[in-house]
FIVEX-26154 format. One record per atom (N, C-alpha, C, O): atom name; y, z, x; residue number from 1. Coordinates in pm, whole numbers, plus 50000, padded with zeros to 5 digits. Layout:
N
NODE  atome      y      z      x  num
NODE     CA      Y      Z      X  NUM
...
END
This chain:
172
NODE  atome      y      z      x  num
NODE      N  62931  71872  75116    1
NODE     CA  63026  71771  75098    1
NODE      C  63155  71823  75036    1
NODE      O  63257  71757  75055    1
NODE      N  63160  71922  74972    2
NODE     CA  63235  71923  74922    2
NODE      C  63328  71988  74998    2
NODE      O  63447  71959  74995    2
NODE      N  63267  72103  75087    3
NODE     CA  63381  72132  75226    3
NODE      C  63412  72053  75317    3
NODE      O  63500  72073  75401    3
NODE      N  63344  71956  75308    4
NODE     CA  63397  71837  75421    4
NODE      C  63518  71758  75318    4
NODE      O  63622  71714  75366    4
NODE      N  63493  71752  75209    5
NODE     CA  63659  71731  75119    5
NODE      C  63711  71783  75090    5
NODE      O  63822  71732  75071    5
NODE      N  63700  71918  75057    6
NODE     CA  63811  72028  75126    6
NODE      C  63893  71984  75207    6
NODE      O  64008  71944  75185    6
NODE      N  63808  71993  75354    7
NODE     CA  63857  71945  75465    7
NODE      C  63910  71864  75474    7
NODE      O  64010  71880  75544    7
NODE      N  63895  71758  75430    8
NODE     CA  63962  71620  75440    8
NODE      C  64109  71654  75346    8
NODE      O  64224  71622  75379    8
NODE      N  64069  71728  75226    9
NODE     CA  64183  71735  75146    9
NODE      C  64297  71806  75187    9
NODE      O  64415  71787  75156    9
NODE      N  64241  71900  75269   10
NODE     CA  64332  71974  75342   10
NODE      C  64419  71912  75482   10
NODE      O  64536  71939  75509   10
NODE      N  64337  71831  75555   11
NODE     CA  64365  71754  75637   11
NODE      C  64470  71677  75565   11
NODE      O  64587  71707  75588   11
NODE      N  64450  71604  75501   12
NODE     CA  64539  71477  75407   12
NODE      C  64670  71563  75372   12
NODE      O  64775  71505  75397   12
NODE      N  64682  71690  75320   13
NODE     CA  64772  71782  75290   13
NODE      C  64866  71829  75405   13
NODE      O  64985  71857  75392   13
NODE      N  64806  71832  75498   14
NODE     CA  64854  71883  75616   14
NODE      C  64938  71739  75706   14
NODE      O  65047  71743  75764   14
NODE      N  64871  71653  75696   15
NODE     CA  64920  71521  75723   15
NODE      C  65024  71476  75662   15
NODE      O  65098  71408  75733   15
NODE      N  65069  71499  75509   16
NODE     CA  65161  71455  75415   16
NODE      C  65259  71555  75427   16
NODE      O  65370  71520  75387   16
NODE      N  65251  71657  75467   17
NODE     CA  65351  71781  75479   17
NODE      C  65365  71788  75637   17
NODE      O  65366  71905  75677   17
NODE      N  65375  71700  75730   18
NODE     CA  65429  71675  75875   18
NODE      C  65446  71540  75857   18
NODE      O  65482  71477  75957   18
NODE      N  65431  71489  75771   19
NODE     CA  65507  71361  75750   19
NODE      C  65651  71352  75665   19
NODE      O  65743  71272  75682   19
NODE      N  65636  71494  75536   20
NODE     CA  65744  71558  75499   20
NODE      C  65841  71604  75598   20
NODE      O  65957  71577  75631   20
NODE      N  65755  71677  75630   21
NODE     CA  65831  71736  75751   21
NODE      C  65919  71654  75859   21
NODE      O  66038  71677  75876   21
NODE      N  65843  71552  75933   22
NODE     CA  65903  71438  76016   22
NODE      C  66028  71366  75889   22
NODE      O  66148  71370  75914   22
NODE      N  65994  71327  75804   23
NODE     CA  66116  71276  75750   23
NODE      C  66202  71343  75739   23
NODE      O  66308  71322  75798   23
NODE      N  66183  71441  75662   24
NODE     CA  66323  71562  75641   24
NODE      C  66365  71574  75790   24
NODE      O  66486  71552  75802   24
NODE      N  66306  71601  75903   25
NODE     CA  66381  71616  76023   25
NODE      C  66484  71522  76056   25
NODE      O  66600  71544  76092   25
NODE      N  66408  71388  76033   26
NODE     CA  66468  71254  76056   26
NODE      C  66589  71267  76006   26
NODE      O  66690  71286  76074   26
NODE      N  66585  71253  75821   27
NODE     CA  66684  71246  75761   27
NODE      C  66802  71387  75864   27
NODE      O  66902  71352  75927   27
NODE      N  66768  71495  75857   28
NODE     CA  66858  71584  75935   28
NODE      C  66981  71551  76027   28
NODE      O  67103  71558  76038   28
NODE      N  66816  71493  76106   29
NODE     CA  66879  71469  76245   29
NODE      C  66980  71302  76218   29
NODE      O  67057  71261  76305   29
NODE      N  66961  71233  76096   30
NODE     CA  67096  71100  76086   30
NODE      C  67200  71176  76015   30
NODE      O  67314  71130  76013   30
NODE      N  67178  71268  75966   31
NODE     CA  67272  71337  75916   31
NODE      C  67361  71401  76014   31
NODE      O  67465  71336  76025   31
NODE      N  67358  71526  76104   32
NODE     CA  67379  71524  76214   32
NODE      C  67471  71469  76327   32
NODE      O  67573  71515  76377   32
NODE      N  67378  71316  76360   33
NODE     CA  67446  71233  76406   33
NODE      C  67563  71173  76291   33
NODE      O  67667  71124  76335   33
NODE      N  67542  71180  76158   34
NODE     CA  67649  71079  76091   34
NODE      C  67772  71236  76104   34
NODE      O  67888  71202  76078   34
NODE      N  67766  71300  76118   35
NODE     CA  67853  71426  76132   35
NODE      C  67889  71373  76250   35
NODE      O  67973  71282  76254   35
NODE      N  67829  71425  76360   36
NODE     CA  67864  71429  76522   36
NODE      C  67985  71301  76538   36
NODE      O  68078  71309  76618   36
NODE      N  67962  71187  76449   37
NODE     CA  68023  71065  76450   37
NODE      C  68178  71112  76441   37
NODE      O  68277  71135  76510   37
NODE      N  68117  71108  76278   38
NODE     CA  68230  71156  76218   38
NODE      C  68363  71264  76269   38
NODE      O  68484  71258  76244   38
NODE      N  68280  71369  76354   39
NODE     CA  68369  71455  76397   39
NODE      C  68403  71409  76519   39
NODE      O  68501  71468  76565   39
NODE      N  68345  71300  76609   40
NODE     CA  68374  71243  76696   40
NODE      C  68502  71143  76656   40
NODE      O  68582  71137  76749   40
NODE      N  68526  71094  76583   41
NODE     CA  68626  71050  76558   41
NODE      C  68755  71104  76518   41
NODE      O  68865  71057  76549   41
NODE      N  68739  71173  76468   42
NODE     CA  68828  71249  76442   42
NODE      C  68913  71339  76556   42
NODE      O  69034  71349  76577   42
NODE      N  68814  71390  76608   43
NODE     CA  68864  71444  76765   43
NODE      C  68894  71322  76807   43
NODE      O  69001  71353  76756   43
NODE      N  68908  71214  76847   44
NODE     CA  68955  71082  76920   44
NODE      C  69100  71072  76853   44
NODE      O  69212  71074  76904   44
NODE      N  69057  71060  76722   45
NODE     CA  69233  71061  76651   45
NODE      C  69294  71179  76696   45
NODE      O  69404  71175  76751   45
NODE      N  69226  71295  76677   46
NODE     CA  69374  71425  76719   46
NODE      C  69388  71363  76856   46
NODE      O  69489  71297  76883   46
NODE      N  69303  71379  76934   47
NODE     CA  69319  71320  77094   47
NODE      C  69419  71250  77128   47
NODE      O  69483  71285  77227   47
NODE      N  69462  71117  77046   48
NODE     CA  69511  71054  77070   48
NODE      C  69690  71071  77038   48
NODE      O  69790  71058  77108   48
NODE      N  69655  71121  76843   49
NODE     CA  69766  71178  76826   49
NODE      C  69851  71329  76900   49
NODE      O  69972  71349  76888   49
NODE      N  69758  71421  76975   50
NODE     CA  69810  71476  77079   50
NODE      C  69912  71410  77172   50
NODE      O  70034  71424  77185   50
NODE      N  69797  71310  77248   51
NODE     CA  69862  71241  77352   51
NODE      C  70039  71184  77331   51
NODE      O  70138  71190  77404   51
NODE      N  70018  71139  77220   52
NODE     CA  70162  71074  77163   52
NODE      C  70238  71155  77162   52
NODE      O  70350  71138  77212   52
NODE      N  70203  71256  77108   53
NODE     CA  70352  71400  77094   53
NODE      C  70344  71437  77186   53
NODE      O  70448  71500  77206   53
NODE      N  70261  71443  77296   54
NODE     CA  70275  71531  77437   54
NODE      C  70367  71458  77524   54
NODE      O  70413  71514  77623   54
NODE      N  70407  71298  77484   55
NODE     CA  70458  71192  77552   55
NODE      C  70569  71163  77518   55
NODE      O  70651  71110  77594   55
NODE      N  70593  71197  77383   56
NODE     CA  70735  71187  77342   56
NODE      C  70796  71364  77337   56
NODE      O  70915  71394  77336   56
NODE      N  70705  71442  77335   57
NODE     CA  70798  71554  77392   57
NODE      C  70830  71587  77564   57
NODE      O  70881  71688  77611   57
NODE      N  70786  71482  77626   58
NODE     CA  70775  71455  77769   58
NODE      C  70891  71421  77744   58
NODE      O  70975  71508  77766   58
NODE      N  70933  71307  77700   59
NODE     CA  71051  71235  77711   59
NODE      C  71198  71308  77653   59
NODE      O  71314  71283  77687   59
NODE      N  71153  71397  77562   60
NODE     CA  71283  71454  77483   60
NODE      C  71271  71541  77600   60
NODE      O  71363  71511  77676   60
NODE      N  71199  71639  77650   61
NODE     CA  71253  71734  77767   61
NODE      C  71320  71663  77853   61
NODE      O  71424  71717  77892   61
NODE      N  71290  71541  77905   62
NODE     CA  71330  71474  78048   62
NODE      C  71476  71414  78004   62
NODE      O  71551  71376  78094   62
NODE      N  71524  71404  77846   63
NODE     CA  71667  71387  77817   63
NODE      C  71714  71522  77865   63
NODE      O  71794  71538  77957   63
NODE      N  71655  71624  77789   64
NODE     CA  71753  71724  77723   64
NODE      C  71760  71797  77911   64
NODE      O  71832  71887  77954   64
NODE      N  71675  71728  77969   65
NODE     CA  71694  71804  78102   65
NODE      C  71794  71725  78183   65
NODE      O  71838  71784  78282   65
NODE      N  71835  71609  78160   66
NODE     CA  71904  71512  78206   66
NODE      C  72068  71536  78146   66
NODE      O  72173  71506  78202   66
NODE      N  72054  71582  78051   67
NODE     CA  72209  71623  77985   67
NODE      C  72244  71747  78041   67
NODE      O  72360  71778  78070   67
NODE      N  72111  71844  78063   68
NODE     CA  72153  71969  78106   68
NODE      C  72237  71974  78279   68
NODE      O  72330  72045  78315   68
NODE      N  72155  71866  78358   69
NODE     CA  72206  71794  78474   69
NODE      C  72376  71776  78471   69
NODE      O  72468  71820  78539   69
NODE      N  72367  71702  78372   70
NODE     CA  72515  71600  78386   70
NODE      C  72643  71729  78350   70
NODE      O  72755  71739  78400   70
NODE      N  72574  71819  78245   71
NODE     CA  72652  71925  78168   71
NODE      C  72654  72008  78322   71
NODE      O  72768  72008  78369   71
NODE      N  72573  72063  78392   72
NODE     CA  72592  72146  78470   72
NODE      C  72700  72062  78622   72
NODE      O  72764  72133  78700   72
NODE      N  72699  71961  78630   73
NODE     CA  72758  71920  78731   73
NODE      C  72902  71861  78697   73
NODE      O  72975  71839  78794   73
NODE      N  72960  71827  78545   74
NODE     CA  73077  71868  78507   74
NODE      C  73081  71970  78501   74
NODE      O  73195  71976  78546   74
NODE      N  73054  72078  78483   75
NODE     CA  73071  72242  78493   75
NODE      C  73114  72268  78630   75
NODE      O  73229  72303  78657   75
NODE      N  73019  72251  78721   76
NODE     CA  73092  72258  78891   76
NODE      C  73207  72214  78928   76
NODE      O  73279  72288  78997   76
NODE      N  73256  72064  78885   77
NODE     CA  73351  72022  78919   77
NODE      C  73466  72091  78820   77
NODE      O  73583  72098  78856   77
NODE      N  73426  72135  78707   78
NODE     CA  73594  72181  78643   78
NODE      C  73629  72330  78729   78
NODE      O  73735  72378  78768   78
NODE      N  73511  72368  78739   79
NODE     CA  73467  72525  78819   79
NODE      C  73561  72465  78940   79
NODE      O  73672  72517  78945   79
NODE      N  73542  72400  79002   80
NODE     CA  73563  72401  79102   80
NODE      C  73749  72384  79123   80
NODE      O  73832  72439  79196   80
NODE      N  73752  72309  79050   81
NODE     CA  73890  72247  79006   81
NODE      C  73951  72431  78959   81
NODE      O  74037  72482  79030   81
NODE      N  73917  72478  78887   82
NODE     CA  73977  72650  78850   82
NODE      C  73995  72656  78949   82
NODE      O  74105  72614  78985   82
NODE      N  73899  72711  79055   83
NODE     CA  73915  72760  79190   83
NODE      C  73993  72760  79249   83
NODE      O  74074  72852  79261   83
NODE      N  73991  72616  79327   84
NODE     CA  74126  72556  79374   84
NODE      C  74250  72566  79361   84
NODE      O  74339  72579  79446   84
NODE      N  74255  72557  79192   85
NODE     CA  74373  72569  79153   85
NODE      C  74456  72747  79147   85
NODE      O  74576  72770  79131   85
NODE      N  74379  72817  79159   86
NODE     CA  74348  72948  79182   86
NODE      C  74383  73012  79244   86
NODE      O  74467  73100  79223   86
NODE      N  74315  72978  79364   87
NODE     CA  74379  72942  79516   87
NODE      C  74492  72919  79552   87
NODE      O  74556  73005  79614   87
NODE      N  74535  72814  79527   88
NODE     CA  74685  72805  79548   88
NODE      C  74755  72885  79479   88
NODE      O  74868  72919  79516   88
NODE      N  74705  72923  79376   89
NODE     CA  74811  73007  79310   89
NODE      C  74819  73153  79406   89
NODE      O  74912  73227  79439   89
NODE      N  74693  73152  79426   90
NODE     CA  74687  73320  79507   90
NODE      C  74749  73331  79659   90
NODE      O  74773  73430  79727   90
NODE      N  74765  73198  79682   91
NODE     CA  74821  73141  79815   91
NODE      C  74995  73130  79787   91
NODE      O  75071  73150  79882   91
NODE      N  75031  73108  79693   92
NODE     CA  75167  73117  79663   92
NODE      C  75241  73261  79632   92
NODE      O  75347  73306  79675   92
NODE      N  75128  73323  79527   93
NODE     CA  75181  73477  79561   93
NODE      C  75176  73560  79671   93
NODE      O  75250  73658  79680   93
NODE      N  75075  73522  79776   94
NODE     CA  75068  73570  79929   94
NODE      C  75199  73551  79947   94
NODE      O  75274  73640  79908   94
NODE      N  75267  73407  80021   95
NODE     CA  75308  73341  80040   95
NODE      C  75442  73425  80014   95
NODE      O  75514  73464  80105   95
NODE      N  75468  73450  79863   96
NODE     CA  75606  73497  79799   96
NODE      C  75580  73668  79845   96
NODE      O  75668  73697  79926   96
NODE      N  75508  73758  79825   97
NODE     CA  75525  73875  79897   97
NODE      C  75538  73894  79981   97
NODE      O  75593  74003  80003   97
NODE      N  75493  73788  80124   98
NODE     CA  75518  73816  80247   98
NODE      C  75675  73853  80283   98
NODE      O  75718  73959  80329   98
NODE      N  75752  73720  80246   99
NODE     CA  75869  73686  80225   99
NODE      C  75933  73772  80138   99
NODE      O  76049  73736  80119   99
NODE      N  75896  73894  80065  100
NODE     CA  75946  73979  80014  100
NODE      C  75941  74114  80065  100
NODE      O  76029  74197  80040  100
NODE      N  75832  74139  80140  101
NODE     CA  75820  74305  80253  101
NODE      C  75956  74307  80291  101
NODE      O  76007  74222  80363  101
NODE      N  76006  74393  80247  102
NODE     CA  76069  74512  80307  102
NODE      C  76033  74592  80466  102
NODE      O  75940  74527  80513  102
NODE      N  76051  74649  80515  103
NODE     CA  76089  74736  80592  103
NODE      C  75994  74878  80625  103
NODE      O  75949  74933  80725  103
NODE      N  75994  74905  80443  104
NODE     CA  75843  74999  80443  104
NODE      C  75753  74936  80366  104
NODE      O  75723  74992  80260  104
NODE      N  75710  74846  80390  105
NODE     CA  75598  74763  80309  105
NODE      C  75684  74667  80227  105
NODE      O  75799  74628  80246  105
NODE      N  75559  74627  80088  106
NODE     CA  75594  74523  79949  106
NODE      C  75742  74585  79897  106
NODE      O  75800  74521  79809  106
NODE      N  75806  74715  79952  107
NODE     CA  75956  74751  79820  107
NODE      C  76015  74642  79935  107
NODE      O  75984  74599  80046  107
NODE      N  76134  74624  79821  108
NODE     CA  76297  74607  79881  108
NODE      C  76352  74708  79928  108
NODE      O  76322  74815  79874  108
NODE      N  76416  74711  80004  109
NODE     CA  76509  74850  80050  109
NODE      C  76620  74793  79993  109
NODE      O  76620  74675  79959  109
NODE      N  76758  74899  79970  110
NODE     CA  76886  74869  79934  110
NODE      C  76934  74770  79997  110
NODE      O  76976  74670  79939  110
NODE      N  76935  74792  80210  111
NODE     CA  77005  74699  80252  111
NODE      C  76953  74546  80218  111
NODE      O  77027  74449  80203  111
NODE      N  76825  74546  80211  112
NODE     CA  76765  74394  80176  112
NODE      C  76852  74384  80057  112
NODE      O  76945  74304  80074  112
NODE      N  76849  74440  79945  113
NODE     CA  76910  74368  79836  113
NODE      C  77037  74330  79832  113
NODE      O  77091  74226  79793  113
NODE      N  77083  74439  79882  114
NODE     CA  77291  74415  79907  114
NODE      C  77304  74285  79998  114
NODE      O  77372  74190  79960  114
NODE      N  77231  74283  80131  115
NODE     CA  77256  74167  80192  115
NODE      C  77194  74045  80059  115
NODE      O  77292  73994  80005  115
NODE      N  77091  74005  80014  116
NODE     CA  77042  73930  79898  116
NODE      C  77228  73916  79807  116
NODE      O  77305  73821  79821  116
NODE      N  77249  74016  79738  117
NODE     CA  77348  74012  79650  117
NODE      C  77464  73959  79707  117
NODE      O  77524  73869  79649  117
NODE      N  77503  74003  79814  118
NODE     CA  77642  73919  79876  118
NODE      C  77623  73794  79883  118
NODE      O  77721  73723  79861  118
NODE      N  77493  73731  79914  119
NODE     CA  77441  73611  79935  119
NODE      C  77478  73548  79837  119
NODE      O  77556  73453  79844  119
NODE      N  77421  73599  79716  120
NODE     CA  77426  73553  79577  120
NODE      C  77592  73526  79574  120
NODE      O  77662  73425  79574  120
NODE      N  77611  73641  79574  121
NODE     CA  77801  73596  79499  121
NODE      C  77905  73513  79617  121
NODE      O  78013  73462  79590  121
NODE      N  77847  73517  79734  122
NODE     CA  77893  73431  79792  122
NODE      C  77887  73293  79787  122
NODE      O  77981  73219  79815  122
NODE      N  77743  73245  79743  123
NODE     CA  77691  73101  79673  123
NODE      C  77815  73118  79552  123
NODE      O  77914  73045  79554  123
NODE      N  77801  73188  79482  124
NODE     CA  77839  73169  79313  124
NODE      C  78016  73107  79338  124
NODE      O  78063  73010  79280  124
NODE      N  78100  73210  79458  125
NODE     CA  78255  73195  79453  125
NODE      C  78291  73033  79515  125
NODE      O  78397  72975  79494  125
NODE      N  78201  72989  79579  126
NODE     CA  78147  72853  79633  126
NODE      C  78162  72769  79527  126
NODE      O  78258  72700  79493  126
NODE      N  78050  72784  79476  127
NODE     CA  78020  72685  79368  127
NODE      C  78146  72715  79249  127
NODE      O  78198  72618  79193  127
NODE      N  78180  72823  79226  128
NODE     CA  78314  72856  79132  128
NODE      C  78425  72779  79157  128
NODE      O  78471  72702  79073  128
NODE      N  78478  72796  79280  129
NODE     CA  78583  72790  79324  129
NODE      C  78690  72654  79293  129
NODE      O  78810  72679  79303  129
NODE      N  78652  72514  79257  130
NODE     CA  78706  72453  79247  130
NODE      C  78720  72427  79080  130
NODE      O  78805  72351  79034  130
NODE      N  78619  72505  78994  131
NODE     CA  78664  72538  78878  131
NODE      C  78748  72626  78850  131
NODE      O  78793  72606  78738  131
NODE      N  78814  72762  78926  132
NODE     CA  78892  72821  78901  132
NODE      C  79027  72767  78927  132
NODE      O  79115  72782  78842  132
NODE      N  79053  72694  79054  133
NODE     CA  79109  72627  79111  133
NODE      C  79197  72527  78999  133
NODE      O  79319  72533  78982  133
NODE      N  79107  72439  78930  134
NODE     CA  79126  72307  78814  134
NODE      C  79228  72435  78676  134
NODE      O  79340  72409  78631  134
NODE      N  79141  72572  78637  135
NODE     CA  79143  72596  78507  135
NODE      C  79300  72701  78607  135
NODE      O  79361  72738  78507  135
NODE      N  79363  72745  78698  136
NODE     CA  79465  72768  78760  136
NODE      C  79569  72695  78721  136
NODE      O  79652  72725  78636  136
NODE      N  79562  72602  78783  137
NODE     CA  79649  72493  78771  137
NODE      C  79694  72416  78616  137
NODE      O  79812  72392  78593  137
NODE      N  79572  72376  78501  138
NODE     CA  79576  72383  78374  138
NODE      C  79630  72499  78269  138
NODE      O  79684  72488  78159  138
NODE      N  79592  72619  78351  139
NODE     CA  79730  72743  78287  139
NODE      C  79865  72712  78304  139
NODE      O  79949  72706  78214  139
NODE      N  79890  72684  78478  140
NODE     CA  80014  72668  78448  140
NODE      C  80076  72536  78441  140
NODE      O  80195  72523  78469  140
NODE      N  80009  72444  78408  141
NODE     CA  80067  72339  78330  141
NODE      C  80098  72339  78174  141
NODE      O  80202  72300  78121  141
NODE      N  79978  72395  78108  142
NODE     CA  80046  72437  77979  142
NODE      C  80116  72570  77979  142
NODE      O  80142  72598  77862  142
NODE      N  80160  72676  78071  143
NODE     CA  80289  72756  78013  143
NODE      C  80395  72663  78056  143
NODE      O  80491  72696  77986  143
NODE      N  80428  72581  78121  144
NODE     CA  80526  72539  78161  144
NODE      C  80575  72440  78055  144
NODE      O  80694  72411  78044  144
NODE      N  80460  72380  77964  145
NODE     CA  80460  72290  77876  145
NODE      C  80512  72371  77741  145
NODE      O  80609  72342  77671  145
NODE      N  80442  72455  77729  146
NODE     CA  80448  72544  77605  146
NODE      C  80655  72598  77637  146
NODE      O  80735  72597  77544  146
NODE      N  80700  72643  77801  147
NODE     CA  80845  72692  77771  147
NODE      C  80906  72570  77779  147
NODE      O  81009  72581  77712  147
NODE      N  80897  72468  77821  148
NODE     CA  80984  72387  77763  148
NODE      C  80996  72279  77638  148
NODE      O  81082  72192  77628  148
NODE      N  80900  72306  77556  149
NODE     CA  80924  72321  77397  149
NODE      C  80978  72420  77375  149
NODE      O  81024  72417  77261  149
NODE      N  80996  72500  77419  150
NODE     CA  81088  72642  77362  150
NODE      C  81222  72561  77403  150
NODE      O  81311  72546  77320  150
NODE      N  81231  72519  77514  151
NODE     CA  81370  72499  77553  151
NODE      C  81469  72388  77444  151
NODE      O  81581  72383  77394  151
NODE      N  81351  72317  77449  152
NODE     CA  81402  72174  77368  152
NODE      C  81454  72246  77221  152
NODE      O  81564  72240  77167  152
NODE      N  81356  72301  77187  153
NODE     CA  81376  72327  77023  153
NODE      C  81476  72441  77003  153
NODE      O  81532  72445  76893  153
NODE      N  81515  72563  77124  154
NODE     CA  81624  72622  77128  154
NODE      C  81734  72519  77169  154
NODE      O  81832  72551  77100  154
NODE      N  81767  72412  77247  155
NODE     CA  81858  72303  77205  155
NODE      C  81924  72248  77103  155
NODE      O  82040  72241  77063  155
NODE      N  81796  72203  77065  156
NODE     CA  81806  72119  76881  156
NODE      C  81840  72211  76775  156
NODE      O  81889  72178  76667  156
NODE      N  81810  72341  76817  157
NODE     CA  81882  72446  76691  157
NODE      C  81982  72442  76751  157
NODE      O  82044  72348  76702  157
NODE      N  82075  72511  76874  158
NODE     CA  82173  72534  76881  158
NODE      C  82309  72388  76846  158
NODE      O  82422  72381  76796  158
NODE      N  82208  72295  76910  159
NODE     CA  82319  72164  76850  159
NODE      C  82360  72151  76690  159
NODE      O  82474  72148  76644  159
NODE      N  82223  72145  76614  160
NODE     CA  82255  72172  76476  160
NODE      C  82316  72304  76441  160
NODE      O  82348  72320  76323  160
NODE      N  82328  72364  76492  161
NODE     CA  82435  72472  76485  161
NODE      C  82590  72446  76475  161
NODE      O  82666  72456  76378  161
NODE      N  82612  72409  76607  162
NODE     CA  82731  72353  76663  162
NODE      C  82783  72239  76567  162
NODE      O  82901  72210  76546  162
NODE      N  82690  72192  76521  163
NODE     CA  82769  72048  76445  163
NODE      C  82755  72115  76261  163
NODE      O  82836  72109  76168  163
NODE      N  82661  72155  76268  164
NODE     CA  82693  72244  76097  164
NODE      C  82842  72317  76094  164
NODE      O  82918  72315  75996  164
NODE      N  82871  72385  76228  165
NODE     CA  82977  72463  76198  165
NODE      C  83138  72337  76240  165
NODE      O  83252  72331  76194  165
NODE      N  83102  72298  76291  166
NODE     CA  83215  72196  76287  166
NODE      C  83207  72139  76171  166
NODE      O  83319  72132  76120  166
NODE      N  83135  72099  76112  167
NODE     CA  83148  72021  75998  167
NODE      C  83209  72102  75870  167
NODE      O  83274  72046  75782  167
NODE      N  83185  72222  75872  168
NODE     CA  83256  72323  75775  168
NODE      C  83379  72347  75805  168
NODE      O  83471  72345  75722  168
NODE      N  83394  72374  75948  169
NODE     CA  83555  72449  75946  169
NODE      C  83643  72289  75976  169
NODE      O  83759  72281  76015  169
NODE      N  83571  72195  75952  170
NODE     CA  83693  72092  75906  170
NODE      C  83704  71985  75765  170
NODE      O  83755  71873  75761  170
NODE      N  83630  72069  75647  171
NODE     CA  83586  72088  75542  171
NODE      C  83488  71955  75530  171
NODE      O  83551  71881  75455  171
NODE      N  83411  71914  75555  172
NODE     CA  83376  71830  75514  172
NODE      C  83203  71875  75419  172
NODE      O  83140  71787  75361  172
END
């Protein structure tokens, strides 16, 4: 009997220590799950708070790509506007060298310039001419003006002359 309560005691021992056992697992395994939860949520929050910044940095690229748009296509048009304007300019200096070749190429030769220069002073005696003409004629209106104040005032002395000396040699 007394190995059969052994047995039993041991049995009963063995029973209470897989019943230990089953609980402590238990407890584990809610533990576990109260983790798994826990970290399940938490991953849901980053998740979510990801999502949000991935959505509003969606949106700040799709500005900053939208300004980069507008910036690059005023850029073309001022670009373009240089160009143009460029152009004509490079079209006007064509334009003015052609009209300047010479004979042996881009120089002037002498005769180009001499014919040019007569041109010139022939415009200039043109356009002169009725000013020399005016300031001609205004010379000799004032010498003519200027000698006959000479004349007058060689008069007026010689009269006061004439009458000073009469007036003496008949004593007065």
């Amino acid at each position: 009997m007394k190995d059969e309560t052994s047995h039993q005691d041991i049995a009963e021992a063995f029973k209470r220590i897989d019943a230990l056992r089953d609980s402590e697992t238990k407890r584990l395994d809610e533990k576990i799950r109260d983790g798994d939860v826990k970290y399940q949520i938490q991953f849901s929050a980053a998740e979510k708070a990801l999502g949000i910044a991935l959505t509003a940095q969606e949106k700040q690229v799709a500005a900053a790509l939208e300004g980069t748009k507008e910036a690059i296509v005023k850029n073309d048009a001022n670009t373009d506007k240089r160009f143009d304007l460029l152009s004509e300019k490079i079209d006007s200096i064509a334009d003015t060298m052609s009209k300047s070749t010479g004979e042996r190429g881009i120089y002037v030769t002498h005769s180009d310039l001499s014919t040019e220069m007569e041109k010139l002073r022939l415009s200039f005696e043109g356009m002169l001419s009725p000013v020399v003409t005016f300031m001609n004629s205004s010379q000799g209106k004032s010498q003519g003006f200027s000698a006959s104040w000479g004349i007058i005032l060689g008069a007026v002395g010689l009269t006061s002359t004439v009458i000073l000396l009469g007036l003496r040699l008949s004593g007065h």
